[in-house]
C-alpha positions, 0 to 999 in steps of 0.5 A: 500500500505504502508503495503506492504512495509518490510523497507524503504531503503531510505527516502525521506529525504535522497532522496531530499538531494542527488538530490540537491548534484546531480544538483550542480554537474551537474550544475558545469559540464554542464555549457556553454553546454545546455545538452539535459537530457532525461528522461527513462519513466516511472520509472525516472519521479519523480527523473527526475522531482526533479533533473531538478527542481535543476538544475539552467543551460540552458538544453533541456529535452526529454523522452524515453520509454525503455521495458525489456521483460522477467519475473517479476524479470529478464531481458529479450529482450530489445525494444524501446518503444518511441524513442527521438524527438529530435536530440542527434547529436553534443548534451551533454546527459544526460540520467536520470535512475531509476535504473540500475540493470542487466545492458542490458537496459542501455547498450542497450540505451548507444550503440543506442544514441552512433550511433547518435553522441552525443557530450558526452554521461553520465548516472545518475541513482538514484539507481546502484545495481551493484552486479546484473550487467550483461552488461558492464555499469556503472553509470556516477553519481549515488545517492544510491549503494543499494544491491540486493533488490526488491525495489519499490518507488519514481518511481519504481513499481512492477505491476504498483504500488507503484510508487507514494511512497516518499521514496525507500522501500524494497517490501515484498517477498510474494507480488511478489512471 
């Protein structure tokens, strides 16, 4: 599997401190509001899991399932695929993303729980590749700006595969081409 990897982008080092920077921040922001943090499954998990973990205020957790339809590398119809149990109403979300890409599924995620009436809405991705972006969304808070690469790792796969990697690496091009 490792040999599969061209480069480690961000190790998971680099990946640990930037989770604990993140849930100190969020901490000092959310304080007194008991947020509801929902994490998009399945690619989240493991950042999700660390920042929480960090993350020393009262909050409620949730999941949600969001699916891109389209080809291998590319953005397509947006579904949803499992829907939140609980409530957004009067609540402070958070929304946990791996990585934002083109934009759309967020986009997508953002307008749907708008029409529920939270309380305040924010992102907090692990990975913006924002010269890829289509949609009009930006992150709230984010980890790493990285640039257009097929990365895979600490939740991200290609194919099912590569999740459970510690760190972000750069796929090399003749495994998904």
């Amino acid at each position: 599997m490792r040999d599969d990897i061209e480069k480690v982008l961000i190790s998971e080092e680099e990946i640990q401190a930037k989770v604990k920077e993140l849930a100190v921040r969020l901490d000092e922001e959310y304080a007194d509001k008991n947020p509801l943090v929902i994490c998009i499954l399945k690619g989240s998990i493991p950042f999700f899991a660390d920042l929480i973990k960090h993350m020393t205020i009262p909050l409620q957790i949730d999941t949600m399932s969001i699916s891109s339809y389209g080809s291998k590398t590319t953005s397509g119809e947006v579904k949803m695929i499992k829907d939140l149990d609980k409530s957004v109403d009067g609540r402070h979300v958070i929304i946990i993303e791996d990585i934002i890409d083109s934009g759309h599924t967020l986009f997508y995620l953002k307008n749907l729980l708008t029409q529920r009436h939270p309380s305040s809405l924010k992102i907090c991705t692990l990975l913006d590749k924002f010269e890829r972006r289509e949609a009009a969304i930006e992150a709230d808070y984010k980890a790493f700006d990285i640039g257009d690469y097929f990365v895979v790792g600490y939740g991200l796969d290609y194919a099912e595969r590569y999740r459970n990697l510690p760190y972000i690496g750069i796929l090399k091009p003749e495994i998904y081409s």
